[in-house]
C-alpha positions in Angstrom: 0.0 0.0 0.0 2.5 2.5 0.5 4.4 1.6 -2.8 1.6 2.8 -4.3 1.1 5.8 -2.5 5.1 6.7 -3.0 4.2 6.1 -7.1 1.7 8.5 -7.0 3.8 10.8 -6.0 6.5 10.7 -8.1 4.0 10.8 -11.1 2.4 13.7 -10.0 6.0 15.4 -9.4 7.1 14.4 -13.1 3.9 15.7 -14.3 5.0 19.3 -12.8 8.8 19.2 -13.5 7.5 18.8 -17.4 4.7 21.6 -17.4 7.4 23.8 -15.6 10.1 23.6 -18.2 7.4 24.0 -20.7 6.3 27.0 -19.5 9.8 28.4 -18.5 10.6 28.0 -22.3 7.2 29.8 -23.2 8.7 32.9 -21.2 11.7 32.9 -22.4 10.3 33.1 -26.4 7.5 35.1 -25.6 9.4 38.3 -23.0 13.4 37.2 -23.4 14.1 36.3 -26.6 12.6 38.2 -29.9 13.6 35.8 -32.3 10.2 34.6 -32.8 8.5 37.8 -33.0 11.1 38.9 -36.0 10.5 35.7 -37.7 6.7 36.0 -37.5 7.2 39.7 -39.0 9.7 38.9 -41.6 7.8 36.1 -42.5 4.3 35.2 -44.2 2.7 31.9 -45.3 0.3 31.8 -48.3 -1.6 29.0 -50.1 -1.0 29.6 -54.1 -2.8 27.7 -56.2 -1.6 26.1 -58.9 -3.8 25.7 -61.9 -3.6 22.7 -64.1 -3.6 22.3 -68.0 -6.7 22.3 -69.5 -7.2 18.3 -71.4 -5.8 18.7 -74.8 -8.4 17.9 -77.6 -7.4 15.3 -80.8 -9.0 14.4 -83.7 -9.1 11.5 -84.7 -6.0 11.2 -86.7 -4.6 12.5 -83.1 -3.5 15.4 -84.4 -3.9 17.8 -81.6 -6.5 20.7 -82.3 -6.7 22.3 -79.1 -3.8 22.9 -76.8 -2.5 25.2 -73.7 0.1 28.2 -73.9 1.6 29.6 -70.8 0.6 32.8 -69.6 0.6 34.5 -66.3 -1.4 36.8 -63.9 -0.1 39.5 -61.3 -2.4 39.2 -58.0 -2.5 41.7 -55.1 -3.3 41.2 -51.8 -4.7 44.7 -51.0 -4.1 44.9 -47.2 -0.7 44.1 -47.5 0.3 46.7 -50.0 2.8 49.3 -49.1 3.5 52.8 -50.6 5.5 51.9 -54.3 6.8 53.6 -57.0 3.3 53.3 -59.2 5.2 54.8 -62.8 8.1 51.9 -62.1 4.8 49.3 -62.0 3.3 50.8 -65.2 6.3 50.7 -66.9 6.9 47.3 -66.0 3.5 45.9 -67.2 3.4 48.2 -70.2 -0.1 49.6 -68.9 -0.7 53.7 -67.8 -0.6 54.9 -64.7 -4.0 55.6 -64.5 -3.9 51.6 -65.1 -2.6 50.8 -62.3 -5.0 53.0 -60.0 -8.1 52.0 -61.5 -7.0 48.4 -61.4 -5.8 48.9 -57.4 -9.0 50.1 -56.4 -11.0 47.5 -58.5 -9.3 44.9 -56.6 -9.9 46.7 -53.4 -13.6 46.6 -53.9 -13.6 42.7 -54.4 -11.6 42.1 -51.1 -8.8 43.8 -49.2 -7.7 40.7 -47.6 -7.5 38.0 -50.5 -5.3 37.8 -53.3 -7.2 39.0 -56.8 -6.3 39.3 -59.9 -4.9 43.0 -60.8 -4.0 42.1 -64.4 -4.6 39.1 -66.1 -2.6 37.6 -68.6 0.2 39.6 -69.0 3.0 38.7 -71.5 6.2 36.9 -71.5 8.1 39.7 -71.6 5.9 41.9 -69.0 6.7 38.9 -66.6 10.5 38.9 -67.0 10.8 42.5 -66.1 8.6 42.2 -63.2 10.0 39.5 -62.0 13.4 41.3 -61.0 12.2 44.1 -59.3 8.8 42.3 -57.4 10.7 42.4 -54.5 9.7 46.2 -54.4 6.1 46.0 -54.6 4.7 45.0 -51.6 1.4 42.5 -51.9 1.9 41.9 -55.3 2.7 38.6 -56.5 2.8 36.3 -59.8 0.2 33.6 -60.6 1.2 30.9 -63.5 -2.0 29.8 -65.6 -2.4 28.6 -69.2 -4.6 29.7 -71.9 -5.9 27.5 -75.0 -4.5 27.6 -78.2 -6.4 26.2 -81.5 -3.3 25.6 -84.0 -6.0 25.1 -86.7 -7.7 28.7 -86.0 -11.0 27.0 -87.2 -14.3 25.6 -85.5 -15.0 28.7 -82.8 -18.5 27.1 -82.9 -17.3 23.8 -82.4 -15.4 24.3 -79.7 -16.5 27.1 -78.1 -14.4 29.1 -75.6 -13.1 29.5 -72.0 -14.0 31.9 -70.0 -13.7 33.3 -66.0 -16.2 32.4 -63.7 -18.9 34.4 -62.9 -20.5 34.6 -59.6 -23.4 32.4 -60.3 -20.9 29.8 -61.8 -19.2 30.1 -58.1 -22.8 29.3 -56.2 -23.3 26.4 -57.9 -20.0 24.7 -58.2 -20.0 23.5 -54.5 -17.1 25.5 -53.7 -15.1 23.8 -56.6 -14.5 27.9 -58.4 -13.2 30.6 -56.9 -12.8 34.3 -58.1 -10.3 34.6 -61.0 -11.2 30.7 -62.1 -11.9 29.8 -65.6 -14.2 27.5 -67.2 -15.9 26.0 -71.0 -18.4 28.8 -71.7 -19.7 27.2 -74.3 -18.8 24.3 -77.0 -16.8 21.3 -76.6 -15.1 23.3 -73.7 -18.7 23.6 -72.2 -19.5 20.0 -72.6 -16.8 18.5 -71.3 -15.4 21.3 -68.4 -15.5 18.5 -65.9 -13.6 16.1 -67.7 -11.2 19.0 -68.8 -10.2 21.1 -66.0 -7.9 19.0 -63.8 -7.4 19.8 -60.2 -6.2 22.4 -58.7 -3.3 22.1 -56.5 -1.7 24.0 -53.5 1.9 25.3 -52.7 2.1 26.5 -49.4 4.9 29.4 -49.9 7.1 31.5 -47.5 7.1 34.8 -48.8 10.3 37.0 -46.5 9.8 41.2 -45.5 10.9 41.7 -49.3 7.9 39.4 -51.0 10.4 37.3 -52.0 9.4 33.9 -51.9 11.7 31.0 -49.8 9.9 28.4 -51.2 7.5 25.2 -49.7 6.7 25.4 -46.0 8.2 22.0 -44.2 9.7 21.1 -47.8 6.5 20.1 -49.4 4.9 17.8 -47.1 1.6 20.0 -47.1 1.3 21.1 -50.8 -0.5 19.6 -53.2 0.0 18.5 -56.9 -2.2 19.8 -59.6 -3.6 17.0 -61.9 -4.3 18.2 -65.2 -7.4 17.8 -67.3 -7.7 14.3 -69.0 -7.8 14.7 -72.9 -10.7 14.4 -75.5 -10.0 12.2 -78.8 -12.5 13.7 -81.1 -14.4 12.4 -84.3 -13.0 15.3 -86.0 -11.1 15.0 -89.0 -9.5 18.4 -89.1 -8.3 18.0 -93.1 -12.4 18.6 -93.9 -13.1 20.6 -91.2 -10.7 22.9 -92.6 -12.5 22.4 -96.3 -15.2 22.8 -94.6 -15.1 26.2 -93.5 -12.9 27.0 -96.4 -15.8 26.3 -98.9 -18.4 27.9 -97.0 -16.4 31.7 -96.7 -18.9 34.3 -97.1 -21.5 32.1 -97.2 -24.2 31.8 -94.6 -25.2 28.1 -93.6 -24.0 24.7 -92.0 -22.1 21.0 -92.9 -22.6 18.4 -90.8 -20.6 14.9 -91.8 -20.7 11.2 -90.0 -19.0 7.8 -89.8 -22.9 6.1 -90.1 -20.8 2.9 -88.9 -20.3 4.9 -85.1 -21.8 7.4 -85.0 -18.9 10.3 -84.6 -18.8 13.1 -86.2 -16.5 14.0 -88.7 -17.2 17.7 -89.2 -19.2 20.4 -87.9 -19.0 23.5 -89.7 -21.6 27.1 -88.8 -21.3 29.8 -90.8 -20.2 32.4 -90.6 -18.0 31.1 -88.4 -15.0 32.5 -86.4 -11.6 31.8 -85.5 -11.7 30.5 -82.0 -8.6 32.3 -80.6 -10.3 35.4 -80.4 -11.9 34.9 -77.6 -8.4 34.0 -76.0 -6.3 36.9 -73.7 -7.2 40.1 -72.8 -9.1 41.1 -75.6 -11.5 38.7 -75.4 -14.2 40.5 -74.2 -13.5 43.3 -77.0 -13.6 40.8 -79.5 -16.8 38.5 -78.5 -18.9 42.2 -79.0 -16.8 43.2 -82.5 -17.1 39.7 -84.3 -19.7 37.5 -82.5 -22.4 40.4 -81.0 -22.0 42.8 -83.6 -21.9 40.3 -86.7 -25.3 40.6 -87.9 -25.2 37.2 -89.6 -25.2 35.5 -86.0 -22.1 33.8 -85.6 -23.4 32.9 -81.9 -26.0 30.5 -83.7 -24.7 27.2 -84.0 -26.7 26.7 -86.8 -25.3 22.4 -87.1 -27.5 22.1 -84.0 -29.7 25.3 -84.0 -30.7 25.9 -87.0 -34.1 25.7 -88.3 -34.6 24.4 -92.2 -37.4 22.9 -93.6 -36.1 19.6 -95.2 -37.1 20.1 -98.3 -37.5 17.5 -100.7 -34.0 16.1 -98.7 -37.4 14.4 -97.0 -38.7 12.3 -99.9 -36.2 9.3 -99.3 -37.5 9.1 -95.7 -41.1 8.8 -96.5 -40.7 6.6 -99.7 -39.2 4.0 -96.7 -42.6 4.5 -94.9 -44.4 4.1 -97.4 -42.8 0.6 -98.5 -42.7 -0.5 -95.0 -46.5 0.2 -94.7 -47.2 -1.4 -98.0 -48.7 2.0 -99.6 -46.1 1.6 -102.5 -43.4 -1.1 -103.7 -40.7 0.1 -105.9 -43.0 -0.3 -109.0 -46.1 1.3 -107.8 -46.0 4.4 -110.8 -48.2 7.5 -110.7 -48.7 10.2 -113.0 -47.1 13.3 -113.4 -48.6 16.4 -115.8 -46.1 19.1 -113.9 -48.2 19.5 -110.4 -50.3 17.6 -108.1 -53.9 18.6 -107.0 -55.5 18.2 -103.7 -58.5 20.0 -103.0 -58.2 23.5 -104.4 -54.1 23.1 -102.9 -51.9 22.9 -106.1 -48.2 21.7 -105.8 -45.6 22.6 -108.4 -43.3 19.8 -109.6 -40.6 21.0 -111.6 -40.5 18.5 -114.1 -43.5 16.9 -116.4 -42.2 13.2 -115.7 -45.3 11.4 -117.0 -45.9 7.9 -115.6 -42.9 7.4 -112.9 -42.1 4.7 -110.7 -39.9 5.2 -107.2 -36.5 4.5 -108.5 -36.7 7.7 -110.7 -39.1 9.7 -108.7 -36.3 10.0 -105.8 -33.9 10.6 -108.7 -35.8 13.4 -110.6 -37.1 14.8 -106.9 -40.6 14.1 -108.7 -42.9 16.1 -106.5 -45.9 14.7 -107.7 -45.0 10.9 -106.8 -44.5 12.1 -102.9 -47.6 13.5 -102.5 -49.7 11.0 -103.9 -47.0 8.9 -101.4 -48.1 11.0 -98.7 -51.7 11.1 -99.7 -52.1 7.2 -99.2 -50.1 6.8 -96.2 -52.6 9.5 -95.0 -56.0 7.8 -96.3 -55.1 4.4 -95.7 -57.2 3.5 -92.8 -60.2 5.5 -94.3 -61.1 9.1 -95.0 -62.5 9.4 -91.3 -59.9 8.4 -89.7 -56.9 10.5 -91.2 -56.6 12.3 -88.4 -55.1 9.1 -86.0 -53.3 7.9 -89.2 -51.2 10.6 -89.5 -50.3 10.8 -86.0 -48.9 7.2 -86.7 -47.6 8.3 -89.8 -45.9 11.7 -87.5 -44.5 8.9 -84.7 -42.7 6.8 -87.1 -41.0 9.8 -88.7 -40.1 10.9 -85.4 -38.1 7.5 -85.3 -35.6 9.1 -87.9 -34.3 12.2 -85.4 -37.1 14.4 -86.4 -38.6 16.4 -84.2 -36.9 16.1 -81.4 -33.3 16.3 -79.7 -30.6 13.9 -80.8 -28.3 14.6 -77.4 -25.0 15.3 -79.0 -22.4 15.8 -76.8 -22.6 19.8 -77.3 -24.8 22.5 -75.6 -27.5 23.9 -76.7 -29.0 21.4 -79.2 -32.3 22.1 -80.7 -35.2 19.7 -81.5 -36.7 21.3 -84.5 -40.4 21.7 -84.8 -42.8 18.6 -86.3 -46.4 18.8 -85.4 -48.4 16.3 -84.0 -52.6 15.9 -84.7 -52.9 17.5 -81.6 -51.5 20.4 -83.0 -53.9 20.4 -85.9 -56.9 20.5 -83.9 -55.8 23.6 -82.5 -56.0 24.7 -86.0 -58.1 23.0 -87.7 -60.8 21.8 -85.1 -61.2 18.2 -85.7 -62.6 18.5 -89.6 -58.8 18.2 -91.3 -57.0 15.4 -93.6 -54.2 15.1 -96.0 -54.6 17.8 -98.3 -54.3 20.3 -95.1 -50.9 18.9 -94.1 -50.2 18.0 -98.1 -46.7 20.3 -97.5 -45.5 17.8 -95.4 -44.7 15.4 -98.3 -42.5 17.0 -99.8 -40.2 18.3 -96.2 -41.8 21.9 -96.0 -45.1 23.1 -93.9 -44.8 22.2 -90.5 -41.8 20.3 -90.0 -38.1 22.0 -89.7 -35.2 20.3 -88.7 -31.4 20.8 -87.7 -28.8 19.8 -90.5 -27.8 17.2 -87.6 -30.9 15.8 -88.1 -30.3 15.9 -92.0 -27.0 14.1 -91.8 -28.2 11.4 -89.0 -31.4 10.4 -91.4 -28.7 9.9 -94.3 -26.4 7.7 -91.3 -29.8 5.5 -91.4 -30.4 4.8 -94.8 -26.4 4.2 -95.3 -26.7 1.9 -92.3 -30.2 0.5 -93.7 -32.3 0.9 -90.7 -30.1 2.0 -87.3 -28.5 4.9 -86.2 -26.3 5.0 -83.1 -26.6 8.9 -81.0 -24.1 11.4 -83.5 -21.4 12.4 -81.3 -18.1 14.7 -81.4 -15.9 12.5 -78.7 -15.1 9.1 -79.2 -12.6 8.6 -76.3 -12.0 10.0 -73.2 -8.6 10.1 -71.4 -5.6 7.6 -72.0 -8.1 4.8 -71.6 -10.3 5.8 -74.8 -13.4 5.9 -72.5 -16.3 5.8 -75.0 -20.0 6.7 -73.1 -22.0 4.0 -73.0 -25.3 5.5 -75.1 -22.8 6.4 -78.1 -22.3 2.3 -79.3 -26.3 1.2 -79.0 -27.8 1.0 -82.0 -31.4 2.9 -82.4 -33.7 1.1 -84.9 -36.1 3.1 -86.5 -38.5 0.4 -87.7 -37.9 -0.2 -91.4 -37.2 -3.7 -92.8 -33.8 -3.5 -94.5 -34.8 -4.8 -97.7 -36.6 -1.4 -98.4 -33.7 0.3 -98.2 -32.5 -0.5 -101.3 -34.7 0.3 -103.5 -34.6 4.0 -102.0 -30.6 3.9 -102.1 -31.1 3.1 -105.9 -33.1 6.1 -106.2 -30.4 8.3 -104.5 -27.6 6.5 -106.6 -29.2 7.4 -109.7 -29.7 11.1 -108.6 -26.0 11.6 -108.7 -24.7 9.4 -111.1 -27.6 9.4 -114.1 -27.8 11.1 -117.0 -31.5 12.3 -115.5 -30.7 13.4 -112.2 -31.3 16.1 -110.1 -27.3 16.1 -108.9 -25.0 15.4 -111.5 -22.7 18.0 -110.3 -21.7 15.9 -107.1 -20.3 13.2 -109.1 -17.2 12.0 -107.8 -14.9 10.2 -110.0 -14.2 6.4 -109.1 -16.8 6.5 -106.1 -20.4 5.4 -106.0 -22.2 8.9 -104.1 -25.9 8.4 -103.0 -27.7 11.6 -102.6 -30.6 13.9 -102.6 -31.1 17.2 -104.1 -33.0 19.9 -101.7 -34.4 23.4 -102.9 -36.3 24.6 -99.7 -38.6 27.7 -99.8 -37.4 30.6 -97.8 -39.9 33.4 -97.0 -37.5 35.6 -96.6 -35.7 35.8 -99.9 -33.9 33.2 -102.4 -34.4 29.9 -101.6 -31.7 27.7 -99.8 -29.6 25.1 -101.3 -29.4 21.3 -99.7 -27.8 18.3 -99.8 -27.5 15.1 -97.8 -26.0 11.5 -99.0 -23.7 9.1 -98.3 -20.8 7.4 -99.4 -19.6 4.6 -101.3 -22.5 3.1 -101.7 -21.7 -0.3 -100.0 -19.6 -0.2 -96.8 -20.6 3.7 -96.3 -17.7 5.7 -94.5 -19.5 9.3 -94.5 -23.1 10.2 -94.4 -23.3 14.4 -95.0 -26.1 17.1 -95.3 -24.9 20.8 -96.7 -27.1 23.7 -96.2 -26.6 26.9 -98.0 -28.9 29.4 -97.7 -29.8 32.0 -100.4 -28.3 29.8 -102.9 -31.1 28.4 -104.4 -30.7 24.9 -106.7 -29.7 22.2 -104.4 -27.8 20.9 -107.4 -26.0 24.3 -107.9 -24.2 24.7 -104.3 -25.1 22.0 -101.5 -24.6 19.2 -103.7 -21.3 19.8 -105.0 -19.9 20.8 -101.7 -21.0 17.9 -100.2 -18.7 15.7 -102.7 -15.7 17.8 -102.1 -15.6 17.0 -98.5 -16.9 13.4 -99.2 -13.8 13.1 -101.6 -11.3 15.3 -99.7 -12.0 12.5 -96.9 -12.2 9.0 -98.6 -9.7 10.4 -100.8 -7.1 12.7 -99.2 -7.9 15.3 -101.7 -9.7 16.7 -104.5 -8.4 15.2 -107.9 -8.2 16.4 -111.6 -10.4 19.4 -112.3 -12.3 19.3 -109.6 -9.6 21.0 -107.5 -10.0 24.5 -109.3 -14.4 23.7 -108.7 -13.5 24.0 -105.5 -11.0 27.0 -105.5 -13.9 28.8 -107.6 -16.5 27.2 -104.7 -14.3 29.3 -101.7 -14.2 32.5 -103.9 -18.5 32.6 -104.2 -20.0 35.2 -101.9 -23.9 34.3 -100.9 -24.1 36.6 -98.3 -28.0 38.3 -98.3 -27.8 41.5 -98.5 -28.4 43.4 -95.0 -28.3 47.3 -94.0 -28.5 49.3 -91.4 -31.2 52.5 -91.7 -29.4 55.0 -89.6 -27.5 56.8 -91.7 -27.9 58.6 -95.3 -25.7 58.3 -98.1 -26.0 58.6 -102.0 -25.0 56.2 -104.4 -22.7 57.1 -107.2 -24.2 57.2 -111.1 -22.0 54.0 -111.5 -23.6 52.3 -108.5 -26.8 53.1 -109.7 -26.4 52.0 -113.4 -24.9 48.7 -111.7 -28.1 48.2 -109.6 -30.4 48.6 -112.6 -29.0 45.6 -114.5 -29.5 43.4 -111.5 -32.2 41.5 -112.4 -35.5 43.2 -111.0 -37.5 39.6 -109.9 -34.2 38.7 -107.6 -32.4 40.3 -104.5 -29.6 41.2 -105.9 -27.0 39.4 -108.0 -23.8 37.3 -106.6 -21.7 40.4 -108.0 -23.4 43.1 -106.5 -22.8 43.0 -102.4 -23.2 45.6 -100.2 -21.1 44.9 -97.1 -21.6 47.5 -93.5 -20.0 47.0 -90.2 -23.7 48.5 -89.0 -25.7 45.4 -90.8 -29.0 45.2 -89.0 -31.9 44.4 -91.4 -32.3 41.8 -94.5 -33.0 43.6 -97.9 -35.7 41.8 -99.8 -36.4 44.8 -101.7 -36.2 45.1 -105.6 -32.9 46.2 -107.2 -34.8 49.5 -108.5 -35.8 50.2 -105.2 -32.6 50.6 -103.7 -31.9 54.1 -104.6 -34.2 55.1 -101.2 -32.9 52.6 -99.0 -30.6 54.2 -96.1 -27.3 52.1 -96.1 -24.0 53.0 -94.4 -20.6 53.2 -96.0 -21.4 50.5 -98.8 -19.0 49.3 -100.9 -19.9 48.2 -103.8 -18.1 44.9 -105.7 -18.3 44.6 -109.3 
């Protein structure tokens, strides 16, 4: 017992021998000795963040079409910012004096206590100088970021652009953005931000009295690495993107092009478009209002995926399968053609007088005639009374094909297009409609626009005779190829494959026979598939479009071209469909056909726009040059009048133009 009174003791005295030399030591840093007070003072801690390297995007050559350049950004701290020499800053940044006040107090206003950004971006050669005399600007301090590059400066559309955060960006990120972080805006950046940005990392740094840093606290052991952004192997084949664009300069309209085997997507071109590094660096913000806000031809519409077209008679092939699937028509049902159809006191214009035509050459000739009366027995073949549940069938196995509603491409945005359903129709119509009210329909105008994705994905079907699998821009993610799991089913859209040939005969012979409608896409030594489209536009000349595939068996590209104001399908669409078709199962454009397409880049379709603020007169040369245009069109190709004020579209007769306000025209003969 009193062993174990005498151990309690001597543990109790151990316990205050210990807290006495810790507390003698405690005196002696805290009143004696001062060395920890000037280390505190000379001395300051900071978390900098270290931003990783935005993924790198491929296409599918891997040739890489979107990388990151260096750039940095000086931060300040305002709190800890001492009287400087302000001109020596300027100077050293290449910015005004007045610069560097308005930028001071800008940062002040966001907080005095954290590091913001007080110019962003500065140069290589900005950061060098600076970088030797810091030391003698207190609070100030270097941040290292990268910015993209696009090597290619093509597809701004495509893959849109990075931008900072804003505050609402911040709120719903969970805390992953701070101020002065960036992020995809829009695009392929937009699409994939998650999978692009990386992690940030954290270096905790001693900074000394002079802002000089002393490098990682405790050597390291608390940072952490930045892990930059996986990368994106695209669909892309940047030899016809590049055409792509190329061939639609000055032009206003859209190219969409598929692997029908997959699924990717092998160009995506909106025009006008713009060069993407423009909205990289400082001037982005400049440049977004110059070239995409102040373009009046609406570079900001994504017109692959926004665009609204009425199909035109790129429709027929899709209801000639519907209507041999149903049993309306085989491939040797024949109607007549005298140059129109009838229905009711509705009278449709064909272009042609055919006669007594069968399938085969009503797809090839674009017979409008044949479609309607198509249409019309889809339409009446359950009765007259019951038209009205027919077509609704007739609408929902349409809808199978992409039509009317969104495809889920792997890009923002996407619109479905508008097809109405019978519902719809009895809002118009009451309940007392049929056939000849929708009649339109049969030949892909009325009620039914679509997206040119749509266009190209209904070619991907009939090339794959029957299935399409979801059209999609990335077909691997990272360095294990990741590939999501809805881009490799395979979407049926209810048609027996034997009627798929007789339809792809059709669309052989409209290319490739002395009769068709698109002789000018002939490509030498491969079998092209296709289908002419002129599509009404209310709004001036009509627009130009054509979707088809190639070769005929084994099909390697499915494509729809839309130019509007062009007119003919035949005359523009069509043949640059088969320059990108041969420019990619080819490598290039042989024989003569390479100067059709140097002639193709140098056409300018642009409608004719103007603003109405501003007075001027035309010259007596102008004016003799607008009275030969001919009177029954807009304008001619060589007469353009081009204003950095464009607001409104001209549909005016040439004559008429002498009283129409336009600004600073210039005039090309």
């Amino acid at each position: 017992m009193d062993q174990l009174f005498n151990r309690k003791y001597i543990i109790q005295g151990l316990f205050i021998v210990i807290a006495l030399i810790l507390l003698g030591k405690l005196f002696y840093i805290q009143i004696i000795s001062d060395a920890a007070f000037v280390s505190a003072e000379s001395n300051v801690l900071r978390k900098i963040y270290k931003y990783p390297a935005r993924g790198a995007i491929l296409d599918r050559n891997m040739k890489v079409i979107v990388q990151n350049e260096p750039v940095y950004d000086l931060m300040v701290t305002p709190n800890e910012v001492k009287p400087f020499d302000t001109l020596a800053l300027a100077q050293a940044l290449d910015i005004t004096f007045e610069d560097v006040r308005k930028n001071l107090k800008k940062a002040r206003g966001k907080s005095s206590y954290q590091a913001t950004p007080f110019l962003k971006q500065i140069s290589v050669q900005s950061y060098a100088r600076l970088q030797e005399t810091l030391y003698r600007f207190p609070g100030f301090r270097t941040q290292d970021r990268t910015i993209r590059h696009y090597p290619d400066s093509v597809g701004g559309q495509l893959f849109g652009y990075v931008k900072e955060v804003s505050p609402t960006d911040i709120e719903k990120s969970e805390g992953f953005y701070k101020p002065g972080d960036y992020k995809g805006k829009s695009g392929l950046e937009f699409s994939y931000e998650e999978t692009l940005r990386g992690e940030k990392g954290v270096i905790n740094t001693v900074y000394d009295a002079h802002n000089t840093p002393q490098g990682s606290y405790a050597d390291g052991k608390y940072d952490v690495n930045a892990v930059s952004g996986e990368r994106l192997i695209s669909g892309i084949d940047m030899r016809i993107q590049k055409l792509g664009e190329e061939l639609m300069m000055n032009k206003v309209g859209a190219i969409v092009a598929i692997e029908p085997a997959t699924g990717e997507i092998l160009s995506l071109v909106s025009s006008p478009g713009y060069d993407p590094n423009l909205l990289v660096g400082r001037n982005q913000g400049n440049n977004y209002m110059e070239f995409i806000v102040g373009n009046p031809y609406r570079p900001s519409l994504v017109r692959p995926i926004m665009g609204y077209y009425p199909p035109g008679s790129s429709f027929k092939p899709v209801d000639a399968l519907i209507g041999l699937q149903e049993g309306v028509i085989d491939p040797n049902t024949t109607f007549f053609c005298p140059h129109y159809y009838q229905a009711g006191n509705r009278k449709i214009k064909c272009e042609h007088f055919d006669g007594s035509i069968s399938l085969r050459r009503g797809i090839a000739r674009s017979c409008n005639t044949y479609f309607c009366y198509v249409f019309q027995k889809l339409i009446t073949k359950n009765g007259m009374k019951n038209q009205r549940q027919t077509y609704q069938e007739w609408r929902d196995k349409v809808a199978k094909f992409g039509f009317g509603s969104k495809l889920d491409i792997d890009m923002p945005y996407e619109r479905k297009g508008y097809f109405y359903t019978a519902d719809h129709y009895d809002k118009i119509y009451g309940k007392r409609w049929g056939y000849t009210n929708v009649i339109s329909q049969a030949i892909g105008q009325g009620e039914i626009t679509a997206t040119p994705l749509q266009m190209a994905n209904a070619m991907a079907i009939i090339a794959n005779r029957g299935y399409y699998i979801k059209p999609h821009l990335i077909k691997g993610i990272g360095d294990k190829n990741l590939v999501k799991k809805e881009y490799v089913v395979k979407n049926y859209v209810g048609v027996d494959a034997k009627h798929f040939e007789p339809v792809i005969d059709g669309m052989q012979d409209a290319v490739n026979s002395s009769w068709g409608t698109a002789i000018l896409s002939r490509i030498p030594d491969i079998v092209l598939c296709g289908k002419t489209g002129t599509v009404q536009n209310p709004h001036g000349k009509n627009h130009s479009v054509f979707i088809g595939f190639a070769p005929r068996d084994n099909p390697k590209i499915a494509i729809a071209v839309i130019v509007e104001n062009a007119g003919f399908g035949s005359t523009y669409a069509a043949p640059i469909a088969s320059y990108m078709i041969e420019k990619y199962l080819k490598g290039s454009v042989s024989g003569g056909r390479a100067a059709q397409v140097e002639w193709m880049k140098n056409q300018n379709l642009l409608p004719l726009l103007i603003d109405k603020t501003k007075k001027i007169k035309l010259t007596k040369a102008d004016s003799l040059l607008l009275k030969k245009a001919d009177s029954t069109k807009r304008i001619k190709d060589s007469l353009r009048i081009k204003s950095a004020t464009i607001k409104q579209t001209v549909t005016t007769k040439p004559k008429e133009l002498k009283s129409v306000i336009i600004d600073k025209p210039v005039i090309q003969k």
